[in-house]
N, C-alpha and C positions, 0 to 999 in steps of 0.2 A: 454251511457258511462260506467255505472257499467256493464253491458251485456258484452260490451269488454274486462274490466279488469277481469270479474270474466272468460272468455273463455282464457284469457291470464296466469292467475293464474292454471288455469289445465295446459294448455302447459307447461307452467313452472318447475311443479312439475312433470308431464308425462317426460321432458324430463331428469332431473336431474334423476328421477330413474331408466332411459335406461342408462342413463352413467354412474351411479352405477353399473348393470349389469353387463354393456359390458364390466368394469374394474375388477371386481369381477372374471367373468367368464373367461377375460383372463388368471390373474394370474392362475385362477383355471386350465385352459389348460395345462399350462408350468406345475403347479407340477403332474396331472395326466402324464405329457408324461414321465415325471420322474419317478414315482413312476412305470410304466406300464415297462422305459426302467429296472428299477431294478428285477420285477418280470420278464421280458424275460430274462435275465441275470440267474435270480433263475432259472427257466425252465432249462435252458439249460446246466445247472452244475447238474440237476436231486432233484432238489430241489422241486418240486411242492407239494404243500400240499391244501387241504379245504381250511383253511385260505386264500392264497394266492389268492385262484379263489374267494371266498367272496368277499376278498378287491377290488377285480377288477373287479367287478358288483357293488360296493358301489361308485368307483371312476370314473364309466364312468355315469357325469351330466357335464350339462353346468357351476354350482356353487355346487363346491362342499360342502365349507362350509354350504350353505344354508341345502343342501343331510345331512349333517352329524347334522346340528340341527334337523333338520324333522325327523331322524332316530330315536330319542329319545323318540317321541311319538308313538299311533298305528293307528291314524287316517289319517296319508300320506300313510300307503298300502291302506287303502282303497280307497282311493281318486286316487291311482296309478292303483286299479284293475278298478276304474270307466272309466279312461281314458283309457286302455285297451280293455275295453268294446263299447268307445265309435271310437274305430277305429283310436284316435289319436297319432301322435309319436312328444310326447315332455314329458316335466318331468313335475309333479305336482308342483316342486318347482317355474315352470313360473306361475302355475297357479294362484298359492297361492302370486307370485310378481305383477303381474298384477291385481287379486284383490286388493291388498295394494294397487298400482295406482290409479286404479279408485276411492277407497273408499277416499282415501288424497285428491287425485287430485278433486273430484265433492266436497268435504266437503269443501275445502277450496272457489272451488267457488261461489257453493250457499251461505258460510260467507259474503263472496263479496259482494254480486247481491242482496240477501235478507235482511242480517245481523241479521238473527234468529240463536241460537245455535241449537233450538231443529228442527227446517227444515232444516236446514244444515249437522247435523245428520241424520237426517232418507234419507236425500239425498243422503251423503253419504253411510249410509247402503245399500241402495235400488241400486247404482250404482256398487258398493263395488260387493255385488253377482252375476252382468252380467255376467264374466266369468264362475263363477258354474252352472249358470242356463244354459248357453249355451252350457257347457259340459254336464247338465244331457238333457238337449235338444235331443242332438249330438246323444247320447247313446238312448233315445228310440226310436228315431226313426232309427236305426243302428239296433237294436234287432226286429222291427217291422220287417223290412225289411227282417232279419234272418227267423222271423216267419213265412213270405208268402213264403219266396222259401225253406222253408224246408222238404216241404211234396215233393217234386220235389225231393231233395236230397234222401230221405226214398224210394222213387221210384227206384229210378237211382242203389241205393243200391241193392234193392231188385232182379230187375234185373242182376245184374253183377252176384250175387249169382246163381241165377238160372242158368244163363247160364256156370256156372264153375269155376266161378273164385274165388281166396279166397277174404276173408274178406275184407284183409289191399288192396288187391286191387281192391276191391269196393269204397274201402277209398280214394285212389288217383285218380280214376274216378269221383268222385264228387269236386276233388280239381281241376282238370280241367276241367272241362264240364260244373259245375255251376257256374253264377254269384257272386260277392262279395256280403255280406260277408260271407255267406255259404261257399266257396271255400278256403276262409284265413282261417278259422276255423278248415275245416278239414283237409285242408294241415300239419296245427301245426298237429293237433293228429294224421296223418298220421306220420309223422316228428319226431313225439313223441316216436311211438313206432316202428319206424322204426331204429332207433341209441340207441333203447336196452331199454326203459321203457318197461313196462309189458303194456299191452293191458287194462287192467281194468284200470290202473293209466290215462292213453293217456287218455281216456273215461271220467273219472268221472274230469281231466282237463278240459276240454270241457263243463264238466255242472257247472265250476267256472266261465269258459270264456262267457258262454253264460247262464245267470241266466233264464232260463224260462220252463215254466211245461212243454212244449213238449218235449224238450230234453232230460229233467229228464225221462220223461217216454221211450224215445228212448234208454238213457241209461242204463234205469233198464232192461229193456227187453231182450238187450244183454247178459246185465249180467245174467239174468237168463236163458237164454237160453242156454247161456255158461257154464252152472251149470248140468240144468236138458237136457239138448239136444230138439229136435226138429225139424220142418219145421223154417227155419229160415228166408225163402221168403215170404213163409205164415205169421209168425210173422210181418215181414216188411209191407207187405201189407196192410193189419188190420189195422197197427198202422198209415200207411199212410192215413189210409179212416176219422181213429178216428182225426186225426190233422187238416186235411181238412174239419169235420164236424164242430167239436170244433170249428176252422176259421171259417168257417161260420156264427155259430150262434152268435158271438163276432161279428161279420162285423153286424148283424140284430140287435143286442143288442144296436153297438154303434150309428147305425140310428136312430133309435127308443129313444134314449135317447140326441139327440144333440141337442133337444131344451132346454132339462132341463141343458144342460151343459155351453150352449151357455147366457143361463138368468141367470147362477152362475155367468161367468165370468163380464156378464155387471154389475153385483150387488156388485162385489167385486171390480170391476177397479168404479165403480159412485164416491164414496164419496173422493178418494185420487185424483182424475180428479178433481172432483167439486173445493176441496179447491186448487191445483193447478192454477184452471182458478181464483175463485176471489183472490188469493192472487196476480196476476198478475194484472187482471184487475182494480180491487178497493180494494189494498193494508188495509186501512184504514176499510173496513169492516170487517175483521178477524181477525186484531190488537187485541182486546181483548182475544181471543184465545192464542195468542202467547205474551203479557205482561203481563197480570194478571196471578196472583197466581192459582184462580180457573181453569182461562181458561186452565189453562195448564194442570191441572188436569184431566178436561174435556177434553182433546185432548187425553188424555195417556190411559182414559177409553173407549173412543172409538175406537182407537188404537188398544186396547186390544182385546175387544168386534168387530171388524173386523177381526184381527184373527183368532178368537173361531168360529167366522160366517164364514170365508173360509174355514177351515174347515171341517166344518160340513158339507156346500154344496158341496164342492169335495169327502166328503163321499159317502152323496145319489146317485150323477149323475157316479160314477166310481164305475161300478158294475163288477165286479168276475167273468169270464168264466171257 
């Protein structure tokens, strides 16, 4: 019966914060299409200014109020480059609403179901970041994916060069020849500096959109070769051998090291498992943990010292190519 009420107690509060949304977000529709019909209005009397193109990049979210609190701080760009990064088209402001869900919504039912404050919290917490963790999921393994077809791309490149073609359309050759998400990547920075960026800016976008060492070496190489001159297929090539080496020895490394990574995660999922099952099982044996004074003290040092100990073990076993 608690099991029920505490799975009804999420429902509840999950659904009341969709219908918040979906109220929020309407109204927010009706005055962006307002505000959008005033700026086309502006446009078209020869009014356009910065300003106006700002506003109209600040005002297209689903809630805009939410857009213009987050604006306030600097941690929603980042949060907005990670979802960029990880290939998805929604606004950080769901993210960050859907966190709150979970984090309400399990809090209130593990109060239910258990009727501890302090498991009810860290329940909360721990369900609270599902959606971050699955955005920065999303994202490596998005950039992984980047990393193995990219020597492909530096090939593709290399070639078009040689055979005569310019740069930029090496560039669009790899935006359609190669798989996602190499192909969306360089599409933009085709895209970039094809509608009047300068070629260096399109480039060094590219090593924002895609944070990882080969790139950066991809794009410095450019750049320098764009400086002092060169074989510039030859450059490509090289640097095509060195990415695929690099890959490789990373692919040896992380063999070689999945046991020690594999006995990190068991050692760090054992003890929050353990007390999961007996507090399920036999309630009454961990009781002192979660009503005394000490105990609780003792939960929060452990707690801590779990932390400190992951880690430290995700240090050792996540080694550097």
């Amino acid at each position: 019966m608690a099991f029920l009420l505490a799975v009804l107690t999420f429902l509840i509060v999950a659904m009341i914060f969709l219908a918040v949304m979906i109220y929020v977000g309407a109204r927010g529709r009706q005055d962006v299409i307002k505000r959008l019909e005033a700026i086309a209005k502006a446009e078209r009397r020869g009014q356009t200014t910065l300003e106006l193109q700002l506003l109209r990049d600040e005002l297209l979210s689903d809630v805009p109020t939410l857009n213009r609190l987050m604006l306030r701080w600097s941690w929603p760009n980042r949060l907005r480059q990670f979802v960029g990064q990880a290939g998805w088209k929604i606004k950080p402001a769901k993210i960050v609403l859907l966190s709150a869900v979970f984090a309400l919504g399990s809090y209130l039912a593990a109060r239910v179901f258990y009727g501890n404050v302090f498991l009810a919290l860290l329940v909360g917490i721990a369900l609270g970041c599902t959606p971050l963790a699955a955005l920065l999921f999303k994202r490596a393994r998005r950039l992984r994916t980047f990393e193995r077809n990219f020597p492909e791309a530096i090939d593709l490149l290399a070639r078009a060069v040689r055979a005569g073609h310019a740069f930029t359309t090496g560039l669009e050759m790899i935006a359609t020849e190669l798989p996602q998400p190499v192909a969306g990547e360089f599409r933009i920075a085709f895209e970039e500096q094809n509608f009047g960026l300068p070629l260096k800016d399109a480039l060094l976008n590219l090593t924002e959109r895609v944070p990882l060492l080969d790139v950066r070496f991809f794009v410095t190489a450019l750049l320098v070769q764009k400086e002092t001159g060169g074989n510039l297929a030859e450059i490509l090539d090289k640097l095509a051998y060195v990415v695929r080496d690099r890959f490789r020895i990373l692919g040896d490394v992380r063999t070689k090291s999945a046991q020690g990574r594999f006995t990190a995660a068991m050692l760090i999922a054992v003890p929050p498992g353990m007390i999961f099952l007996l507090r399920t099982i036999n309630p009454e044996y961990l009781r002192p943990l979660f009503e005394d004074t000490w105990g609780f003290y003792a939960l929060l040092i452990a707690a801590g010292l779990q932390i400190v100990g992951s880690i430290i073990l995700w240090k050792i076993v996540r080694i550097e190519v």
